[in-house]
C-alpha positions as CSV (number, residue, x, y, z in Angstrom):
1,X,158.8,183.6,45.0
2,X,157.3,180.5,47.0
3,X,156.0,182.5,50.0
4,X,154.0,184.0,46.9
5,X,152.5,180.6,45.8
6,X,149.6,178.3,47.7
7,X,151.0,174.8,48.7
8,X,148.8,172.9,45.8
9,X,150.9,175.3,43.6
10,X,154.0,174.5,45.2
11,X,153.5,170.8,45.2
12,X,152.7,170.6,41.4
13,X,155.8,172.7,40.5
14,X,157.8,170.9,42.5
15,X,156.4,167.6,41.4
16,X,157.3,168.5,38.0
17,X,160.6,169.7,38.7
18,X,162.1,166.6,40.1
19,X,160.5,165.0,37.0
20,X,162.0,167.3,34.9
21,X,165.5,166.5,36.6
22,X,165.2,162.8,36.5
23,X,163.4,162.5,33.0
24,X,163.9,165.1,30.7
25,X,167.6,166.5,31.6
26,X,169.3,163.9,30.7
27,X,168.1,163.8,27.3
28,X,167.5,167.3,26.7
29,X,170.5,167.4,24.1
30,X,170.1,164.2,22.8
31,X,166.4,165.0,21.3
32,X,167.4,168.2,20.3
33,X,170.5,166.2,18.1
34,X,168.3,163.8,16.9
35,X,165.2,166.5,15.8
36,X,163.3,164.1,17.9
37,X,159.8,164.4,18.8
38,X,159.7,162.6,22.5
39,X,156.6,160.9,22.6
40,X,157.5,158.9,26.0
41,X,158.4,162.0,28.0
42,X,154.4,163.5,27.1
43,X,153.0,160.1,27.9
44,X,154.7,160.6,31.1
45,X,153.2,163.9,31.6
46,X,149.7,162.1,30.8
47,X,150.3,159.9,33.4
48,X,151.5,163.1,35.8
49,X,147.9,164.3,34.7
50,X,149.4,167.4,33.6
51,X,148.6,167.5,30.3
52,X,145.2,169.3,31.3
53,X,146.7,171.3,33.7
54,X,144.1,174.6,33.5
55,X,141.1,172.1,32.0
56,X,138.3,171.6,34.2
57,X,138.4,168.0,36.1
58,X,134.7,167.1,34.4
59,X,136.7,166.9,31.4
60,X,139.2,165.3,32.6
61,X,141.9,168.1,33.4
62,X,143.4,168.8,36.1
63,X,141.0,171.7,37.3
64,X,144.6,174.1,37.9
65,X,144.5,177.8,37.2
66,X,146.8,179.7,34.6
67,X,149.1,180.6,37.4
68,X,149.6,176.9,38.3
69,X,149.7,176.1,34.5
70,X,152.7,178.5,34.1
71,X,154.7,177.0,36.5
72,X,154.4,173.7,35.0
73,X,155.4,175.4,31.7
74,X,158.2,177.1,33.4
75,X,159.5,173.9,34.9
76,X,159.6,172.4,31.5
77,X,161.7,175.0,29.9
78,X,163.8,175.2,32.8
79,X,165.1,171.8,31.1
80,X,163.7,171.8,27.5
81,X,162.6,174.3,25.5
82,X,161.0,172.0,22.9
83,X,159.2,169.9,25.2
84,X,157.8,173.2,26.8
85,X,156.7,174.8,23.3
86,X,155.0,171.4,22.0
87,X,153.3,171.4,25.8
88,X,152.3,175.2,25.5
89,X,150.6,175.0,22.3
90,X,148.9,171.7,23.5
91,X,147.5,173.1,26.5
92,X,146.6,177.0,25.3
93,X,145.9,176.5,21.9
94,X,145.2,173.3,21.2
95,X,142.6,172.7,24.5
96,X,141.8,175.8,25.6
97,X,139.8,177.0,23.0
98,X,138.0,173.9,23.1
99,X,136.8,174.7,26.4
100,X,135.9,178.5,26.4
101,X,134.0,178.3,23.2
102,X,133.1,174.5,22.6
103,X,129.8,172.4,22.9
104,X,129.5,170.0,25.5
105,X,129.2,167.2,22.8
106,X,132.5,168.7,21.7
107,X,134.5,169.0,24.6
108,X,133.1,165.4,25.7
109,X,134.8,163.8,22.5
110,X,137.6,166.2,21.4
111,X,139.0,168.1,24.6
112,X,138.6,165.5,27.5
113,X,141.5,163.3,25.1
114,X,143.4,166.5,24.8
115,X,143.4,167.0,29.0
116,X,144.1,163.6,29.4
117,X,146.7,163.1,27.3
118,X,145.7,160.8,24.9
119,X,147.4,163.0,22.2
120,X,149.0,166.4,22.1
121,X,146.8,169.0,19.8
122,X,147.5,172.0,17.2
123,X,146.3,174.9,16.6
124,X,146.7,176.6,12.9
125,X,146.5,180.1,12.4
126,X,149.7,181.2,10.1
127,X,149.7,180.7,6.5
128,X,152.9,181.6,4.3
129,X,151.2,184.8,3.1
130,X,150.7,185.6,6.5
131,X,152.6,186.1,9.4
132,X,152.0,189.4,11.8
133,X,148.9,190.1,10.1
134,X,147.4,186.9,10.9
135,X,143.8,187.9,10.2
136,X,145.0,188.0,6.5
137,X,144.2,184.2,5.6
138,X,143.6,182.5,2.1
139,X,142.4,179.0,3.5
140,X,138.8,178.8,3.2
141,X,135.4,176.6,4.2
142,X,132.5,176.7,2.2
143,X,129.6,175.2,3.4
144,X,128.3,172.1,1.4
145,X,125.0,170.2,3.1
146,X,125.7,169.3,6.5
147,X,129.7,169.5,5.4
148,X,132.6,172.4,5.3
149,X,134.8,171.8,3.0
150,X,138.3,173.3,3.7
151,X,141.2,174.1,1.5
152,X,144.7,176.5,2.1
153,X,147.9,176.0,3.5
154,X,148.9,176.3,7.2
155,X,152.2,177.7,8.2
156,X,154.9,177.1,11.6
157,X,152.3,174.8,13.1
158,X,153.4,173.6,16.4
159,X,152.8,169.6,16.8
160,X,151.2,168.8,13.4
161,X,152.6,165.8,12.3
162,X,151.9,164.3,16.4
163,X,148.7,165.6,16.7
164,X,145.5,164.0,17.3
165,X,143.2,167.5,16.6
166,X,144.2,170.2,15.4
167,X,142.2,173.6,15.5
168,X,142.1,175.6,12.0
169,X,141.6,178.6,11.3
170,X,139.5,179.4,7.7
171,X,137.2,182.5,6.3
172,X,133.9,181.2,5.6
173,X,132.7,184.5,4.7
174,X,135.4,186.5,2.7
175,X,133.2,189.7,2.1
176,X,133.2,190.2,6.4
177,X,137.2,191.0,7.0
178,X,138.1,189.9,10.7
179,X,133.8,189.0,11.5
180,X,134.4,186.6,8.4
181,X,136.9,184.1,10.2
182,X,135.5,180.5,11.5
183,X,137.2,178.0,13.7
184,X,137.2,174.0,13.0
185,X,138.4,171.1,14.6
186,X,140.7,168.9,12.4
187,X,141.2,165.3,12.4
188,X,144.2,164.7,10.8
189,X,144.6,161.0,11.7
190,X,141.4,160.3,10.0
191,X,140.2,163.4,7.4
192,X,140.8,162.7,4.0
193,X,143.0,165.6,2.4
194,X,145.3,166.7,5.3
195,X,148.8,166.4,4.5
196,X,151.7,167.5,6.5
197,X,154.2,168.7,3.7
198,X,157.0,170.0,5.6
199,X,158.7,169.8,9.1
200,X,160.8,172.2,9.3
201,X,164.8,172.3,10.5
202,X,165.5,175.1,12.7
203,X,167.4,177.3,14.5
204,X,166.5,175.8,17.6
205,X,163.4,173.9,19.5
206,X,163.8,170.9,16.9
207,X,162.2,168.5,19.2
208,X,159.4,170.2,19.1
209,X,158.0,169.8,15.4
210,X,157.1,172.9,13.2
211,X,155.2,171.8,10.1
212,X,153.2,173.6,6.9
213,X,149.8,171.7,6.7
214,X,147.9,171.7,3.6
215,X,144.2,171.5,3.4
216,X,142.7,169.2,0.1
217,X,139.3,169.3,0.3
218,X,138.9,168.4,3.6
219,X,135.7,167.7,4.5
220,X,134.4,168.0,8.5
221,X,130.9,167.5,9.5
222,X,129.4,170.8,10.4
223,X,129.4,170.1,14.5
224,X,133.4,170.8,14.0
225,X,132.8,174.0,14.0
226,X,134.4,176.0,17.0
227,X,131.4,178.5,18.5
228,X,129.5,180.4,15.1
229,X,130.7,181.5,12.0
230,X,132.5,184.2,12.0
231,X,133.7,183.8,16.2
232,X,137.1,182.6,14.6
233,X,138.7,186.1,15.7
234,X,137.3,187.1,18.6
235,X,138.2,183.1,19.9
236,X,141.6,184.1,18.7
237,X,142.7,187.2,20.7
238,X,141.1,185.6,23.6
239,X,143.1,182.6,22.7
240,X,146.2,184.6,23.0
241,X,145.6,186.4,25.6
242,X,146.5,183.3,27.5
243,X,148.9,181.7,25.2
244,X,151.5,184.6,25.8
245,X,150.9,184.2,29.6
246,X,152.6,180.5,28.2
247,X,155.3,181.9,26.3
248,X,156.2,184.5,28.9
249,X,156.2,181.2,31.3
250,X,158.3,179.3,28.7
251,X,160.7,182.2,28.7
252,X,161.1,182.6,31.9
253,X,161.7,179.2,32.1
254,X,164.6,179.2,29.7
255,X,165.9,181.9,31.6
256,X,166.4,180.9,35.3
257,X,168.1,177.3,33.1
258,X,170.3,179.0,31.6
259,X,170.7,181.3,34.8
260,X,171.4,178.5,36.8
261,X,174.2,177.0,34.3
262,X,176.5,180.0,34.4
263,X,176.0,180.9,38.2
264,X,177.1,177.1,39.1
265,X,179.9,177.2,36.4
266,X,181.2,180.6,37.8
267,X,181.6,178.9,41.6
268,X,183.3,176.0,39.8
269,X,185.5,177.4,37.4
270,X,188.9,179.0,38.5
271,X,191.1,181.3,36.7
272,X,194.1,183.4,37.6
273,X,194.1,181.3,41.3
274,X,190.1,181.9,42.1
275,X,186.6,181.3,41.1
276,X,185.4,183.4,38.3
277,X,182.4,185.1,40.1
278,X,185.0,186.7,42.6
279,X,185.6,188.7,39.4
280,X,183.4,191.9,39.1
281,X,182.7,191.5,35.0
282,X,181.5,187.9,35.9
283,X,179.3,188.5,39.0
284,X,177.8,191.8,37.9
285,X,176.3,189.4,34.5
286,X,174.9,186.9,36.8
287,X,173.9,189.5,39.1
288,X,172.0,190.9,36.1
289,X,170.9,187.6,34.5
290,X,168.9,186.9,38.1
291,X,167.6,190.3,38.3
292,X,165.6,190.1,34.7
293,X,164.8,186.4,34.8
294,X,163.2,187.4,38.6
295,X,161.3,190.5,36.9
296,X,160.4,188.4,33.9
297,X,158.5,185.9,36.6
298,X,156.9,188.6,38.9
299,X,155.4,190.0,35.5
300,X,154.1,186.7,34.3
301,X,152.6,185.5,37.8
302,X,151.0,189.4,37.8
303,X,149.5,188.5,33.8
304,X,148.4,184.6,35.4
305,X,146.6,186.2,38.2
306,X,145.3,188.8,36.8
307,X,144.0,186.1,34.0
308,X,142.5,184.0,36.9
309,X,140.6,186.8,39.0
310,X,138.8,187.3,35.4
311,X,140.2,190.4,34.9
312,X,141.0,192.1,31.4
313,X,144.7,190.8,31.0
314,X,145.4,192.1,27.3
315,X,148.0,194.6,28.3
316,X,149.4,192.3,31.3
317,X,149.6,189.1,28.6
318,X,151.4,191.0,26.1
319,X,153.6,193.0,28.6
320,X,154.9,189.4,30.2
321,X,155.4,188.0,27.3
322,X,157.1,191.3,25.7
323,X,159.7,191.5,28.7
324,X,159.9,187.6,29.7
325,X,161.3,186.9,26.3
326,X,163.7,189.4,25.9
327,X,165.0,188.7,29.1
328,X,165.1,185.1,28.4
329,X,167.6,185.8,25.3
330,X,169.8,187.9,26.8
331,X,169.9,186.0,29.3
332,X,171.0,183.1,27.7
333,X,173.5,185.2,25.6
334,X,175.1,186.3,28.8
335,X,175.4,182.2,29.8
336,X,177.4,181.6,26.7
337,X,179.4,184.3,27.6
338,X,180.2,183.3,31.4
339,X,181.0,179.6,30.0
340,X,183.2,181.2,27.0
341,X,184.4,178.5,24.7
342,X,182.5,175.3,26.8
343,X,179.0,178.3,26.6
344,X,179.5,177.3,22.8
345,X,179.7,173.2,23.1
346,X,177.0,171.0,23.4
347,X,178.0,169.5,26.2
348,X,176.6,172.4,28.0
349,X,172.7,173.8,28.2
350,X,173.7,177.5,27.6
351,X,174.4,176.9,23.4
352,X,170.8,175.4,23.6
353,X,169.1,178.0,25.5
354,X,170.7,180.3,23.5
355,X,168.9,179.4,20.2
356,X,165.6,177.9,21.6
357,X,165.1,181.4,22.9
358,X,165.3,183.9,20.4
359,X,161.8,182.2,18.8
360,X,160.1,183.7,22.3
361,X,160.6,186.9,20.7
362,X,158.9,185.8,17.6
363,X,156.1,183.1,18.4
364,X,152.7,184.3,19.1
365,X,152.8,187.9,18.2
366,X,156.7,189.9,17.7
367,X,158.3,191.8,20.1
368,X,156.9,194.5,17.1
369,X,153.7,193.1,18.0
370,X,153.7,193.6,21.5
371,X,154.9,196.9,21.5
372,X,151.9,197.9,19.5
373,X,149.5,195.5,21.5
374,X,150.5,197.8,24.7
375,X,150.4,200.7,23.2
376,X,146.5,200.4,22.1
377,X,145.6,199.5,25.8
378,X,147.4,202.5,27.3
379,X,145.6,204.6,24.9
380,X,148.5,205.2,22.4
């Protein structure tokens, strides 16, 4: 794929590679044990100044496009799935949004921190009530004076209890349906009546925290709100149009780790008097595990460039993301396989790619989702 890539391209990725090697890799289980949210590896990114990769330099991003943003989310998954999630959401829905649709006054003091990486950011859209239908929200703002007052429950909210904003969701008109949804910016270091409640245990991805929010009463003055009243939606599918370019990265990240892991552990291990990829039922499965983590790329570099040239990229965005994470967990499945009993340990990766991947099939719209996504846009 490099002869694909321009060398400012190249140069990041691989700048973030050998950081991922030397940094992240070696603690990549030891986080995951611990549910621990590593702090020092993201003010590390900051001071890679890749927290802002796709964010425009005047507010202090790094002025990369989606395509060069995916490869840094690859990278990161390549190692650690967590750290690529919590960076994902940072970057797509936590800062993103700030720029397409934000005031200068508002990206001056809430997305040039974001970019820099001052803090990592949220983004909260999914309430327990809630989860394919998004659009179907109880939190609400009601306008009082110069104020909105917000109160509802948030639900699997990536980075909550670490971030320093967090973008929420709420109806502000409930008689309008999807033209009745707002957008905010949250403070929840400093606005009265935000709680994080839970953080959830999971399956896997648990240094990456997933919390429910709840919403007392919080009060935000009214130049918090993201764009008009009622843009809340509209920002949203733009929104995801590029966040599952992200997870597609993400999953193709997991992919080529876990990838890697069985094709070097097939050359090293030896049954029966020879290596184990000499055998046909092992090298046909890595065979196959290279062949859909390469398709899964070449789909999500087509959805990041297609994003970049400006280009409608609904059907692109949800087709990478739709194949990249499948691919990704049967991928992994097969690397538990190829390792056998050591594939189930956690003193190798492939146990861990195995169960950060299976949310890439859920986050940011179902596989379900997908299907029906593409289906509209080829007039189905």
């Amino acid at each position: 794929m490099d002869f694909r890539l321009p060398d400012e391209h190249r140069m990041i990725r691989d700048t973030v590679r050998d950081f991922c090697e030397e940094e992240i890799e070696p603690i990549a289980q030891e986080i995951e044990s611990e549910h621990r949210y590593p702090e020092e590896i993201f003010d590390q990114l900051a001071d890679l100044d890749i927290m802002g990769v796709p964010i425009s330099e005047e507010y202090g991003g790094l002025g990369g496009d989606q395509l060069m943003y995916a490869l840094v989310t690859e990278e990161l998954g390549r190692v650690s799935g967590s750290i690529g999630l919590s960076y994902a959401a940072h970057v797509s829905l936590a800062s993103k949004p700030i720029e397409l649709f934000g005031t200068a006054e508002q990206k001056e003091e809430w997305l040039r921190p974001l970019a820099e990486g001052e803090y990592v950011g949220g983004w909260a859209l999914t309430e327990p009530g809630s989860g394919s239908d998004a659009s179907d929200m109880d939190t609400r703002a009601e306008k009082e004076g110069e104020e909105y007052v917000l109160n509802g429950t948030k639900q699997f909210i990536t980075n909550a209890s670490e971030a320093g904003s967090i973008l929420v969701k709420a109806v502000t008109d409930p008689e309008a349906g999807y033209d009745g949804i707002s957008t905010f910016i949250v403070d929840p270091r400093e606005d009265d009546g935000f709680e994080v409640t839970t953080i959830w245990d999971k399956m896997g991805l648990n240094a990456s925290p997933t919390c429910e929010i709840a919403l007392d009463d919080v009060r935000v003055p009214e130049d918090r709100l993201l764009g008009e009243e009622g843009d809340g939606w509209d920002q949203t599918k733009k929104t995801l149009d590029g966040g599952r370019i992200s997870i597609a990265a993400l999953s193709v990240g997991l992919a080529q780790g876990a990838y890697e892991a069985a094709r070097q552990y097939s050359t090293e291990r030896e049954q029966f008097g020879q290596p184990i990829c000499e055998f046909d039922a092992v090298r046909n499965t890595v065979v196959a595990m290279h062949r859909k983590t390469e398709r899964a790329r070449l789909l999500t570099h087509d959805a990041a460039t297609t994003y970049d040239r400006g280009e409608e990229v609904t059907r692109k965005s949800a087709l990478a993301k739709l194949d990249a994470s499948e691919a990704c967990r049967e991928v992994a499945e097969d690397a538990v396989q190829v390792l056998g009993g050591y594939g189930y340990t956690e003193d190798f990766a492939p146990q861990r790619f195995y169960r950060d991947a299976k949310l890439m099939e859920i986050g940011e719209g179902t596989s379900e989702i997908q299907h029906l996504v593409i289906g509209r846009e080829i007039g189905l």
